[in-house]
PAVEX-806381 format. One record per residue: residue in three letters; x, y, z of N, C-alpha, C in turn. Coordinates in steps of 0.1 Angstrom, whole numbers, padded with zeros to 4 digits, always signed. Layout:
<dovos>
alaXYZXYZXYZ;...
</dovos>
This chain:
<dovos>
unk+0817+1182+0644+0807+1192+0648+0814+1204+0655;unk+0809+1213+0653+0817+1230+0659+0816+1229+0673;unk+0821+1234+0683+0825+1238+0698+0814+1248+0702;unk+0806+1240+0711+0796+1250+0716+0799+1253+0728;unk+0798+1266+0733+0807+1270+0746+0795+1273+0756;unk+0796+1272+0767+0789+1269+0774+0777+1282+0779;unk+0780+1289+0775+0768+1300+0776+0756+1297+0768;unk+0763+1293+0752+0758+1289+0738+0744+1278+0751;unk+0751+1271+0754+0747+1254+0758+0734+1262+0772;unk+0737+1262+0779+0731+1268+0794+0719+1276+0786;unk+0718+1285+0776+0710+1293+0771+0697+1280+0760;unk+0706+1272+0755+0699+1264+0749+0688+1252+0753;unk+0701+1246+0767+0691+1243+0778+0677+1241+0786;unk+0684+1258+0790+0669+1264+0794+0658+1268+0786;unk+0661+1268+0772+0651+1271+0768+0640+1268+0758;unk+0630+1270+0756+0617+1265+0751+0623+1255+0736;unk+0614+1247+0731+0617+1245+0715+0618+1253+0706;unk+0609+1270+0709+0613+1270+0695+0623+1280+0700;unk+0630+1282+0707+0640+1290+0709+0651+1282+0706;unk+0650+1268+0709+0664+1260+0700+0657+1259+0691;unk+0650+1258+0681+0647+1253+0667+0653+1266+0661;unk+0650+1279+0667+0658+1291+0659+0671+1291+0661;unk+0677+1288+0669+0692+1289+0677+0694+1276+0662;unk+0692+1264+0658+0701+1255+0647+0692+1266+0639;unk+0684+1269+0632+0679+1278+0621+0692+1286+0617;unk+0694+1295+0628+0711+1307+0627+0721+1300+0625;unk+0724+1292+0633+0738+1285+0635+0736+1267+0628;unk+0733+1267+0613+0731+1255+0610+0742+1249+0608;unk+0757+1252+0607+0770+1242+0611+0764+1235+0627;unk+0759+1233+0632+0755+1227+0646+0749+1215+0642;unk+0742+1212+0631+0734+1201+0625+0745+1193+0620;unk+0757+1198+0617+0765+1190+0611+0763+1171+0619;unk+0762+1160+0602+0761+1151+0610+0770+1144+0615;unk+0769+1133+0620+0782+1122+0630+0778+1109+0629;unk+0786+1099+0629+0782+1081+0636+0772+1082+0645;unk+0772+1089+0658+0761+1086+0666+0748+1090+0664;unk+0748+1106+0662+0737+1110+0655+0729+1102+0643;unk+0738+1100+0632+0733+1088+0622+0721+1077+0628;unk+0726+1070+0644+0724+1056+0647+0711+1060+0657;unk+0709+1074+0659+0701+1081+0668+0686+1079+0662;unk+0692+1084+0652+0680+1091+0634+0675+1076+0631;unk+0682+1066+0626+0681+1054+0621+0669+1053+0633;unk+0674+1052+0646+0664+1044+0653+0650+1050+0652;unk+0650+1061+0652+0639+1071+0655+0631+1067+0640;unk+0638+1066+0632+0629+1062+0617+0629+1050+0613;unk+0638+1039+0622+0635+1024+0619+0640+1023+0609;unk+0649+1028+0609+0654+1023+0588+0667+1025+0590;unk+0671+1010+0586+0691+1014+0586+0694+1015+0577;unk+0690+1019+0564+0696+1022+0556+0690+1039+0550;unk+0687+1047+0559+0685+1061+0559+0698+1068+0550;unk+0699+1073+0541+0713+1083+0536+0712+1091+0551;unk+0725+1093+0552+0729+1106+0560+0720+1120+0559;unk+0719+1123+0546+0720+1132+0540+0702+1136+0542;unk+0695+1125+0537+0683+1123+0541+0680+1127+0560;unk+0686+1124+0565+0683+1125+0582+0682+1141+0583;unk+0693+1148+0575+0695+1161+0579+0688+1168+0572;unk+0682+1166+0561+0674+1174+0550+0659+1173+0563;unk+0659+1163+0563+0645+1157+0579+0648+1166+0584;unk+0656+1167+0593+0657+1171+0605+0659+1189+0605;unk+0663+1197+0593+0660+1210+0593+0644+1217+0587;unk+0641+1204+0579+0627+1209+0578+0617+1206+0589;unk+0620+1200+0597+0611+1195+0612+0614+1212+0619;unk+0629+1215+0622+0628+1219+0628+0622+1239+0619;unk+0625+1235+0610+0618+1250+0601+0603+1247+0600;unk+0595+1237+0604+0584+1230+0605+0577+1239+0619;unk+0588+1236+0630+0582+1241+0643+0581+1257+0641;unk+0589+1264+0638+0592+1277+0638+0580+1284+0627;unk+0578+1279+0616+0567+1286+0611+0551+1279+0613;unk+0550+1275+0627+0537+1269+0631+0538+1251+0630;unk+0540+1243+0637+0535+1228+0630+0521+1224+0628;unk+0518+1214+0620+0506+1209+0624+0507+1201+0638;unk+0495+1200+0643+0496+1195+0657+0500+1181+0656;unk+0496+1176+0646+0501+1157+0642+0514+1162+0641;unk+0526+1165+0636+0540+1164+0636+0547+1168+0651;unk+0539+1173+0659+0544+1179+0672+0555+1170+0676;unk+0550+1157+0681+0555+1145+0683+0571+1145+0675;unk+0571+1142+0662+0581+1141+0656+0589+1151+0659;unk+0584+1165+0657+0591+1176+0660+0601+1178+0675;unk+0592+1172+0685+0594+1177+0695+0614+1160+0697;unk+0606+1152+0688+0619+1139+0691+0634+1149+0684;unk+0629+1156+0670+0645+1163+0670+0649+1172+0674;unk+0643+1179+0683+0647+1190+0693+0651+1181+0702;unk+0651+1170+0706+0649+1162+0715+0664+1158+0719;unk+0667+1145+0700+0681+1143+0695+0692+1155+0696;unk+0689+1166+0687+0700+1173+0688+0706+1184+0698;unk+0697+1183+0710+0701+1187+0719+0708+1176+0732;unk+0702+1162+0730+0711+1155+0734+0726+1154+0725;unk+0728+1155+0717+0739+1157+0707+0746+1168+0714;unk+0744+1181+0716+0750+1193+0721+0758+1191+0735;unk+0751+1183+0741+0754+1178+0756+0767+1169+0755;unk+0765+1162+0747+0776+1151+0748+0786+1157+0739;unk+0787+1167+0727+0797+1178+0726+0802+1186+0738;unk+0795+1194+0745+0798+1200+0758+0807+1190+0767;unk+0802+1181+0768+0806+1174+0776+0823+1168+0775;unk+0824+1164+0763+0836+1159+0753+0849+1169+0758;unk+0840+1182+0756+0851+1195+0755+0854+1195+0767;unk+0849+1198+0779+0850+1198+0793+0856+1191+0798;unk+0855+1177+0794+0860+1164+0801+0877+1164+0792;unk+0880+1172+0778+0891+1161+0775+0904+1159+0780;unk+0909+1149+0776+0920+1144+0782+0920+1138+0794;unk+0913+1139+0804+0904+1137+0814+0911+1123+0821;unk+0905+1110+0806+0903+1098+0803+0911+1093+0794;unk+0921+1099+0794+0933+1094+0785+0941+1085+0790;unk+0947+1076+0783+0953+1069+0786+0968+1073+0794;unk+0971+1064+0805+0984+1071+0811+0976+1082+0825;unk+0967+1086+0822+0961+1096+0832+0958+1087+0847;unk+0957+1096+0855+0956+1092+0868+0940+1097+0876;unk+0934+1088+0881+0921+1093+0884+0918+1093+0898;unk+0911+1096+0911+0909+1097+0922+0920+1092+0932;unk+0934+1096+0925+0948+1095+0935+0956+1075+0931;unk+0947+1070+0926+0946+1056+0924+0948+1047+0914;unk+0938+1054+0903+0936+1043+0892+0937+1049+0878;unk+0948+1043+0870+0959+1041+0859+0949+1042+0848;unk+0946+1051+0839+0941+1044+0824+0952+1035+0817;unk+0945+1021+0815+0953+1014+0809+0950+1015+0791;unk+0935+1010+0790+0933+1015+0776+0916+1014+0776;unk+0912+1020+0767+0893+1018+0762+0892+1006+0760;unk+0878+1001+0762+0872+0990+0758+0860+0994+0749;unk+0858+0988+0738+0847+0990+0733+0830+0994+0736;unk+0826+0999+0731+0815+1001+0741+0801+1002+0734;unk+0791+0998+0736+0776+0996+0729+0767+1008+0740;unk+0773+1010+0753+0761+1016+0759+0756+1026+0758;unk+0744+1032+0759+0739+1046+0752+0736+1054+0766;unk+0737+1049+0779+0738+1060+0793+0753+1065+0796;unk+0760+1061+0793+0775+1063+0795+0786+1067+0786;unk+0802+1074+0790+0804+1079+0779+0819+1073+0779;unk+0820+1060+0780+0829+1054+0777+0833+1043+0790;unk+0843+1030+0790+0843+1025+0797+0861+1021+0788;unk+0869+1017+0803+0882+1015+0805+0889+1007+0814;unk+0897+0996+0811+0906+0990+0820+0915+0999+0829;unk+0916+0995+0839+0922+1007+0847+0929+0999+0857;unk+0941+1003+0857+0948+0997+0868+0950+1005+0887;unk+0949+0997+0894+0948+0999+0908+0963+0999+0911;unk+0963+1012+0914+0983+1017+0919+0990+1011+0932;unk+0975+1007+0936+0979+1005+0954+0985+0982+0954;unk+0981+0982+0943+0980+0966+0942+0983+0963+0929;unk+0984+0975+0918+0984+0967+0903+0974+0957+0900;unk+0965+0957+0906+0950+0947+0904+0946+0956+0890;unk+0939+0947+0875+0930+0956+0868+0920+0959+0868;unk+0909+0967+0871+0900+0968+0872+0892+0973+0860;unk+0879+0979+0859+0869+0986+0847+0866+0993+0852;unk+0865+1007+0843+0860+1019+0847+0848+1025+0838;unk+0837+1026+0847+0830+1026+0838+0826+1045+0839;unk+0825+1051+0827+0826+1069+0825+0806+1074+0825;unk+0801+1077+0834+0788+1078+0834+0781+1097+0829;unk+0771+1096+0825+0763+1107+0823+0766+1115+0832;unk+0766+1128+0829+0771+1139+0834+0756+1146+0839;unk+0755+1157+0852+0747+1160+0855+0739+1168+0846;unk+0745+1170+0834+0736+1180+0824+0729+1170+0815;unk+0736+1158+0817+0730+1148+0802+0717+1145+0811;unk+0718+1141+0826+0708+1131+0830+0709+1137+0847;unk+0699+1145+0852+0701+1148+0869+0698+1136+0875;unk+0712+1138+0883+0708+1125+0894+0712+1112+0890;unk+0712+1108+0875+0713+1090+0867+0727+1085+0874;unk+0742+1093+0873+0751+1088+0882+0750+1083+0891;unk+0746+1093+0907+0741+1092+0919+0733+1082+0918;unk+0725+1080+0913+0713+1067+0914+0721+1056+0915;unk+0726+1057+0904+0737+1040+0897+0744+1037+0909;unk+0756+1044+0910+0764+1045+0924+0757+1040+0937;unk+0747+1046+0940+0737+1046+0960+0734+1032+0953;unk+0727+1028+0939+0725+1018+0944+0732+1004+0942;unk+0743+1005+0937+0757+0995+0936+0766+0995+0949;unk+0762+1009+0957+0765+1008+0967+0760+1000+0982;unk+0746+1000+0975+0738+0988+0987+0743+0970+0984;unk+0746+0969+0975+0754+0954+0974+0758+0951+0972;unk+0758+0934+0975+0768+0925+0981+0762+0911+0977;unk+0763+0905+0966+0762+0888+0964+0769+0888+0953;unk+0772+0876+0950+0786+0867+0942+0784+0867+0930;unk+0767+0869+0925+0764+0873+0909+0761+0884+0910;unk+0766+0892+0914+0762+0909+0911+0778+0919+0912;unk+0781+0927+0900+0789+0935+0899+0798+0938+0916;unk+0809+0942+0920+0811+0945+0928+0817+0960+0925;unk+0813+0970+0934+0817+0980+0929+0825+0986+0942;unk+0839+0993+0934+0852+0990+0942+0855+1006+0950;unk+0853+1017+0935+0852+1031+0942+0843+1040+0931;unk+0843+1054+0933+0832+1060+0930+0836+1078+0929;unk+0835+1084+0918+0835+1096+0920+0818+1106+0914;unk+0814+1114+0918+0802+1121+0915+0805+1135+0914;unk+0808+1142+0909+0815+1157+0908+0801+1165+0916;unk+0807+1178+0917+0795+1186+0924+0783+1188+0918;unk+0771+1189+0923+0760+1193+0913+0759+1202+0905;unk+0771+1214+0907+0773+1224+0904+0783+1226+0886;unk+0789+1214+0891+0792+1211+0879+0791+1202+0869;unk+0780+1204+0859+0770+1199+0855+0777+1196+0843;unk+0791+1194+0835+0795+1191+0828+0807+1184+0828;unk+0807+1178+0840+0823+1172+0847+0819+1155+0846;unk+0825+1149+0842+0823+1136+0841+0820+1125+0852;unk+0809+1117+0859+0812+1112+0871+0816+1101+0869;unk+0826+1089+0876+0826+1073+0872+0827+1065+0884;unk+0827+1053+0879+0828+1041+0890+0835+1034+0883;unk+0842+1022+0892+0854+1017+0891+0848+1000+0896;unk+0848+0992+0889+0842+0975+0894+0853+0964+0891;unk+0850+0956+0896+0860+0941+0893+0856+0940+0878;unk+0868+0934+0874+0873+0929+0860+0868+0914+0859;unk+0860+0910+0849+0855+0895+0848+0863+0890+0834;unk+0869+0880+0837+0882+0879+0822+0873+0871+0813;unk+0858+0868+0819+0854+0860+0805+0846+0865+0795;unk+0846+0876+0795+0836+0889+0786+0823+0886+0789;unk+0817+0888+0776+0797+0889+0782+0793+0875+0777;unk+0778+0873+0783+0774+0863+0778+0773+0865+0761;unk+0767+0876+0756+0768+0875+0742+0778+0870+0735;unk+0791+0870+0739+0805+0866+0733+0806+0854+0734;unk+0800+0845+0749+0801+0832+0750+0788+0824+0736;unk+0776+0828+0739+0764+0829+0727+0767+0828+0715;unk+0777+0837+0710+0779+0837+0695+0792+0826+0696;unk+0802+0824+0704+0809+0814+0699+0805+0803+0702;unk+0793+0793+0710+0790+0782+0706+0780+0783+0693;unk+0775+0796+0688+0767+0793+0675+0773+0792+0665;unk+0788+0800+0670+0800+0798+0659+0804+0785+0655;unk+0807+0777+0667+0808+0758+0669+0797+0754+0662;unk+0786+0757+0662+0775+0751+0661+0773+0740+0670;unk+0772+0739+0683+0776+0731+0693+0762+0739+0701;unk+0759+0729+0707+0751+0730+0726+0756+0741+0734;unk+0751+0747+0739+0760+0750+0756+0754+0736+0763;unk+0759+0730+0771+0755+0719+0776+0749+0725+0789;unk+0738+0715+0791+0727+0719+0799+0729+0725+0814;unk+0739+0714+0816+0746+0717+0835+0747+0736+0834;unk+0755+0738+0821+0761+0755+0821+0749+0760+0819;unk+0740+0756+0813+0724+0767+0808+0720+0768+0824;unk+0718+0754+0831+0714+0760+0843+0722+0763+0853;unk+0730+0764+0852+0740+0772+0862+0741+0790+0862;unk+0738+0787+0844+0737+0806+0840+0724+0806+0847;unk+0713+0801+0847+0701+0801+0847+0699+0805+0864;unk+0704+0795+0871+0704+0798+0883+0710+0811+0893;unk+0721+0813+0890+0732+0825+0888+0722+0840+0887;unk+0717+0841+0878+0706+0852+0872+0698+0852+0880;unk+0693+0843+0886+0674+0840+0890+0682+0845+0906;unk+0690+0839+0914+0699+0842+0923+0702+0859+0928;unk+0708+0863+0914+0710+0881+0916+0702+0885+0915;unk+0688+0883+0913+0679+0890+0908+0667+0888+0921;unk+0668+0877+0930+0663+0874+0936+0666+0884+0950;unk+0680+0882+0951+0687+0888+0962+0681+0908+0958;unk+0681+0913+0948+0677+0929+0942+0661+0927+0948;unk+0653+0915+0951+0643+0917+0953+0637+0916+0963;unk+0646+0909+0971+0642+0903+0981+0652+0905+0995;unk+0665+0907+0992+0675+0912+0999+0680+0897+1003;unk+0691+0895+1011+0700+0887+1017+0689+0876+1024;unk+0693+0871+1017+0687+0857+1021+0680+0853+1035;unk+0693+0853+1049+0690+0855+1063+0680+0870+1066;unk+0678+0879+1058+0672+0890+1059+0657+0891+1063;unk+0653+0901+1073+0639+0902+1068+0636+0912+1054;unk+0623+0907+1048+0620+0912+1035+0613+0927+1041;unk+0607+0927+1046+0601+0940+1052+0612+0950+1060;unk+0626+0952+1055+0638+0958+1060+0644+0964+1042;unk+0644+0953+1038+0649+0957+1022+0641+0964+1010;unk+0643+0974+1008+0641+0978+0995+0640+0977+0980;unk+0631+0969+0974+0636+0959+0961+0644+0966+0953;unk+0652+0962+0944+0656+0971+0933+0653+0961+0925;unk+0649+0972+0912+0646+0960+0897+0655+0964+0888;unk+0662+0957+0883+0677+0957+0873+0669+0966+0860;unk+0662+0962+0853+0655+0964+0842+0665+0963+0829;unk+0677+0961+0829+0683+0957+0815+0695+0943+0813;unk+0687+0935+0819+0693+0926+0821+0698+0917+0807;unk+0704+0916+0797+0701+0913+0785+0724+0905+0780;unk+0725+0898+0774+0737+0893+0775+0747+0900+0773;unk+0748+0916+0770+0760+0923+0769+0759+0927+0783;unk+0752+0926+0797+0752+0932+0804+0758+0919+0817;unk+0759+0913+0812+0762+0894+0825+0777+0892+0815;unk+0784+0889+0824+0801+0887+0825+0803+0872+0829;unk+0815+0865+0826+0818+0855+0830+0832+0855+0839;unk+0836+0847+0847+0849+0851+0850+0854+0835+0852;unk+0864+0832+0850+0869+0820+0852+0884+0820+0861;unk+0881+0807+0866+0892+0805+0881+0907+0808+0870;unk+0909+0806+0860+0924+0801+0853+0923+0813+0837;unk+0925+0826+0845+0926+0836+0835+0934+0827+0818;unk+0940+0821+0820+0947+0816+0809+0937+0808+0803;unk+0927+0798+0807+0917+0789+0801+0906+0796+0803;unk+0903+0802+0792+0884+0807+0791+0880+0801+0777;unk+0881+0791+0776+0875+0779+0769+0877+0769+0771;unk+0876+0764+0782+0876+0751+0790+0868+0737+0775;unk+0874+0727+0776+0865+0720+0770+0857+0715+0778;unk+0840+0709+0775+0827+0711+0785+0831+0692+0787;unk+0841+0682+0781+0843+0665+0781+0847+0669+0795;unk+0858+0681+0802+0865+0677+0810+0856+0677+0820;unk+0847+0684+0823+0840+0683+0836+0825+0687+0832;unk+0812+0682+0840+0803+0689+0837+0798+0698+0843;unk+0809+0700+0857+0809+0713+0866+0810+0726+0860;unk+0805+0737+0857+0805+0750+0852+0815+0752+0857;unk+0825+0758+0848+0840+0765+0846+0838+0779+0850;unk+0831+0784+0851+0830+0798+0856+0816+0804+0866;unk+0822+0811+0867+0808+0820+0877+0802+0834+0867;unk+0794+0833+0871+0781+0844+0862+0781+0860+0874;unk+0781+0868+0864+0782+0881+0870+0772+0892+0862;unk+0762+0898+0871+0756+0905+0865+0756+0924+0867;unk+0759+0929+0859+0765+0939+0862+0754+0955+0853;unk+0758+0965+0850+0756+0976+0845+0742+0979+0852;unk+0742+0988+0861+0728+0989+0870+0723+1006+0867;unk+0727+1007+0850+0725+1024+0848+0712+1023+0846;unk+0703+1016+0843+0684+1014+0845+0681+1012+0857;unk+0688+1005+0868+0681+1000+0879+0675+1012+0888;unk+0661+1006+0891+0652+1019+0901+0648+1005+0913;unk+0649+1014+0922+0636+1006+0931+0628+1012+0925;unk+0616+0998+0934+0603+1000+0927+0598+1009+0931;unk+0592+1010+0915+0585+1024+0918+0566+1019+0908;unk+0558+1032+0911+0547+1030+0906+0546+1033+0891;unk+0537+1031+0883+0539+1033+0872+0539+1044+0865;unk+0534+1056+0869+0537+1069+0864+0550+1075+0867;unk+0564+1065+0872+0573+1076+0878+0580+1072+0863;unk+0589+1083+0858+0596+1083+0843+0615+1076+0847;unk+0611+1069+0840+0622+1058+0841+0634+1054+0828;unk+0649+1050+0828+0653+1053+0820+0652+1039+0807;unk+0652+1048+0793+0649+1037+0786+0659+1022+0787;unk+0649+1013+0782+0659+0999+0782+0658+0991+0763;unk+0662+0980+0771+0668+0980+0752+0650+0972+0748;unk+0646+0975+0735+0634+0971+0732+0630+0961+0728;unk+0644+0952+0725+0641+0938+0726+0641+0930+0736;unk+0643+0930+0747+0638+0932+0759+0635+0935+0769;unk+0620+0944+0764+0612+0952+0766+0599+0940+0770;unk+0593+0938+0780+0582+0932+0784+0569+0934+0776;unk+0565+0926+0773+0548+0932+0769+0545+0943+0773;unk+0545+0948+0787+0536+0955+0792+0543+0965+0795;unk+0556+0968+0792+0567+0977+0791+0576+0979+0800;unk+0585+0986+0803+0598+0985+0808+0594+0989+0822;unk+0581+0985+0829+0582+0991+0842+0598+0984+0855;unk+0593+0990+0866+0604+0988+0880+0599+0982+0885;unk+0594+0969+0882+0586+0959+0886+0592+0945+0888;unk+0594+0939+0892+0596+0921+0890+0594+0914+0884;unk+0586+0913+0877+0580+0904+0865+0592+0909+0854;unk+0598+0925+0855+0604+0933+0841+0614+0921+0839;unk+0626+0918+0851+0638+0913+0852+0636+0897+0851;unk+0623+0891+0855+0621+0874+0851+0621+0875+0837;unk+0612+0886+0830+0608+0879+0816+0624+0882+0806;unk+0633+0894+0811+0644+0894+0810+0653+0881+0810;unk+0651+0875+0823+0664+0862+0822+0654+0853+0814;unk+0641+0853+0811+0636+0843+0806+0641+0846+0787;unk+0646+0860+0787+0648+0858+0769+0661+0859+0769;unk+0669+0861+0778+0688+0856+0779+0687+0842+0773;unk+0681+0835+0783+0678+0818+0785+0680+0815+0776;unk+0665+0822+0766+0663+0818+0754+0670+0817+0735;unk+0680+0827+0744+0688+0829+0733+0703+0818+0734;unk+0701+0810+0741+0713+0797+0746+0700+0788+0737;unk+0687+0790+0749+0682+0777+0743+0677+0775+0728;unk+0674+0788+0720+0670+0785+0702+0688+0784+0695;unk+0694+0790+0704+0708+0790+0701+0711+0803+0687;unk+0706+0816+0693+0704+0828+0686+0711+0837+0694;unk+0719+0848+0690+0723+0859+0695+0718+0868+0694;unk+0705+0869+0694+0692+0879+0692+0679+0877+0696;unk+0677+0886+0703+0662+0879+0712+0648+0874+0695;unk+0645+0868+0699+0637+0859+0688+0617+0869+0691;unk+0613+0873+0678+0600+0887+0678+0590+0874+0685;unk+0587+0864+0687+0574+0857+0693+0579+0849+0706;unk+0585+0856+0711+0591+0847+0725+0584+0840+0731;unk+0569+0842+0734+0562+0831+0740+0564+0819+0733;unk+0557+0823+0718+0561+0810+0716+0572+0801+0709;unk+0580+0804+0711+0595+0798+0709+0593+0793+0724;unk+0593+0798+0733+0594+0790+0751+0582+0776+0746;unk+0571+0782+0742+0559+0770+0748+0560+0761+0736;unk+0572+0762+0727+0574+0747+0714+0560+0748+0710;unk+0556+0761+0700+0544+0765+0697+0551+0760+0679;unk+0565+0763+0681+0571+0762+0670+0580+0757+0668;unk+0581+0746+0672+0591+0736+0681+0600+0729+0672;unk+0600+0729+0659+0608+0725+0647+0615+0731+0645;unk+0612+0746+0647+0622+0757+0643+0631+0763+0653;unk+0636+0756+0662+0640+0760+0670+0654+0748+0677;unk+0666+0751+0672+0677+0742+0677+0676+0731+0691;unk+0673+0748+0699+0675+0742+0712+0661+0730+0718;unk+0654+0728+0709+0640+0720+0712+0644+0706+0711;unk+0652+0704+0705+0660+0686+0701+0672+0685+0712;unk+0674+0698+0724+0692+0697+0726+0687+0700+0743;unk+0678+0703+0748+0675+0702+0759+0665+0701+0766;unk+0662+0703+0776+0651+0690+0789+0641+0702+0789;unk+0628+0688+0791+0615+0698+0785+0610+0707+0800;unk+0621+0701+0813+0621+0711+0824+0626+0722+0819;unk+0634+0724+0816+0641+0740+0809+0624+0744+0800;unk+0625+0740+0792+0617+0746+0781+0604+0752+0789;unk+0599+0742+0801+0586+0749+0807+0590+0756+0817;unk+0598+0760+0818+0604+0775+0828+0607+0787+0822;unk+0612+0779+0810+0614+0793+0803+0600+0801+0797;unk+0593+0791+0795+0579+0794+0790+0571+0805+0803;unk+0575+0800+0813+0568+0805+0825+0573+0822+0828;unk+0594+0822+0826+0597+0832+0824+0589+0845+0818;unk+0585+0842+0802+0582+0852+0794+0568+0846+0790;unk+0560+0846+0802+0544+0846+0800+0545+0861+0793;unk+0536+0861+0787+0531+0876+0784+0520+0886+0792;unk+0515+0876+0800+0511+0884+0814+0518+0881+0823;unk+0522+0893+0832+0534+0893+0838+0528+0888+0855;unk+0516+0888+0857+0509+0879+0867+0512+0868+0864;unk+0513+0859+0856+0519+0847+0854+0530+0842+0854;unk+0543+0848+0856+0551+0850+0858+0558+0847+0874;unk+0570+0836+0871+0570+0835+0886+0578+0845+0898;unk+0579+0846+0908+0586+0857+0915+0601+0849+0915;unk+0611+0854+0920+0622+0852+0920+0624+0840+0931;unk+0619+0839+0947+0624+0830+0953+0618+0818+0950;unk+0607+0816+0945+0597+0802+0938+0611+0796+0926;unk+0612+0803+0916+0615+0804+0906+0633+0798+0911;unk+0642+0802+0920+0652+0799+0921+0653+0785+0931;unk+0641+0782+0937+0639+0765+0944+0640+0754+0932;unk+0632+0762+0923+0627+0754+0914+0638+0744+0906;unk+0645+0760+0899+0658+0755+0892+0668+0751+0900;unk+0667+0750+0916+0682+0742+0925+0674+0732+0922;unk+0664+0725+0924+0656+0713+0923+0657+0705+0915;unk+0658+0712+0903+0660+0706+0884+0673+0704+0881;unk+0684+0711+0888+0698+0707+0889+0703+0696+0898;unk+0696+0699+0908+0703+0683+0915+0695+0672+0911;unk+0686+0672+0904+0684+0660+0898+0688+0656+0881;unk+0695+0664+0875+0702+0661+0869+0714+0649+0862;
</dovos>
């Protein structure tokens, strides 16, 4: 894609749709497409197998659509690729401003080493890196966040609120840079502990790879672990008064986003004969959706749509139960993908079709059921919900 220079950008910005719809009209090398854009289009049209070629033939007649009048029915459509490609421009701008920045060998807030990238799925952030700590040689993860032009304020949020805590399943966040507001194209990041056992998704796919159980002790240990950090975001510090703390609601709680770490960096596949004690501790991390609560007209950032609550992605409580209730679920059907009728896969509506229905205790199955009611009034609160499951574990 061609170098947009920042006048180009600040003028495009500010201004109306069809003043960008004419600005790609002149300058149509700007449409040129990419991998991301591709995966942008796909989603917006639901179809993964869209040609390339097709997206962009779309996408300049939408926008030669806007400029000689739309019908009022296409507005919608029209207004999402004005929408895309100027998200697209931003994260060019941004690329150019920031490079080398984050290169490997580079040195960041007097401290911390790029050691190398880690792969990365997230769509708030613009990359994430092992990074070594100069003062101690400790590794740490650096996660690279939205820039004040992509998203005002989304860094600063992340940050203030990673910065209010403190429990044993929740990210720990080590240090923090936010550039000036002034410079709206400068990269901001944070820096968190390293968990050596990857995400729950990686644990997920390789017992489905075994074709094996997770055994139950670990379901509810994850189980408990989750309900725990989520409880503490809601309710604050245990010894706390509740009428002092501010809830926060995670809102993307989902298995690429929960880490494992284990005591014996060398053994992260413990065999489950040698003990039925959980080999690891559960960590829940990436807090680039988390809001306190808020009411339901405030505009919030998107989350992933498989889980997405019935009643939608609000900053609510219920969002983050019915969340750990489709993690759960994806141990208990023994799927690395949230399953489209989640109630009933929990309430053994369809109980044949489902692995985990023959492999675990019908206490699990009616928790989880309770998890992902589809009325989110039904649904339990966090400190009910974490008695519950210490209760169901020590009787084990």
């Amino acid at each position: 894609m061609p170098q947009i220079t920042e006048d180009q950008y600040d003028a495009l910005h500010d201004g109306g749709e069809i003043q960008i719809a004419r600005f790609f009209e002149n300058n149509p090398e700007f449409l040129e497409p990419n991998d991301r854009t591709r995966k942008i289009w796909q989603d917006i049209n639901d179809d993964d197998e869209l040609p390339l070629s097709a997206v962009w033939d779309q996408s300049l007649a939408w926008t030669q659509l806007f400029i000689t009048g739309p019908d009022p029915s296409d507005r919608d459509a029209i207004k999402a690729v004005t929408t895309v490609i100027k998200h697209e421009l931003i994260f060019n701008l941004s690329s150019i401003h920031n490079a080398g920045v984050f290169d490997v060998g580079k040195q960041l807030g007097g401290r911390w080493m790029i050691i190398r990238g880690l792969n990365n799925d997230g769509c708030c952030n613009q990359g994430v890196y092992f990074v070594q700590d100069e003062t101690n040689a400790e590794t740490c993860v650096m996660k690279v966040l939205s820039t004040e032009a992509m998203g005002s304020n989304d860094a600063a949020r992340e940050i203030g609120v990673l910065a209010r805590l403190s429990h044993p399943n929740i990210v720990c966040l080590i240090d923090s840079h936010v550039p000036d507001p002034t410079q709206r194209h400068a990269a901001p990041w944070l820096v968190t502990e390293y968990c050596n056992g990857g995400t729950l998704n990686d644990f997920i796919i390789s017992w489905k790879e075994k074709k094996e159980f997770v055994p139950e002790a670990w379901v509810w240990h994850i189980f408990e672990s989750l309900v725990a950090a989520v409880r503490y975001l809601h309710c604050g510090p245990e010894d706390s008064s509740q009428e002092t703390w501010g809830p926060i609601i995670h809102r993307d709680i989902i298995p690429g986003n929960i880490f494992l770490t284990y005591p014996d960096p060398s053994n992260t596949n413990p065999d489950p004969a040698s003990s039925t004690a959980p080999p690891f501790t559960i960590t829940l991390a990436d807090f680039g959706c988390a809001m306190p609560y808020s009411p339901p007209e405030t505009k919030l950032p998107i989350i992933d749509p498989e889980y997405c609550p019935p009643e939608g992605s609000k900053a609510a409580e219920p969002t983050d139960i019915y969340q750990i209730g489709v993690v759960l679920m994806n141990m208990y059907c023994m799927i690395d993908w949230p399953v489209q009728e989640k109630s009933k896969a929990a309430a053994l509506e369809r109980g044949d079709c489902w692995p985990g229905c023959k492999g675990y205790s019908e206490n699990l199955r009616w928790l989880l059921g309770k998890c992902v009611c589809e009325d989110p009034a039904g649904r339990p609160g966090a400190e009910w919900l974490l008695e519950v499951i210490r209760q169901a574990k020590a009787g084990l």
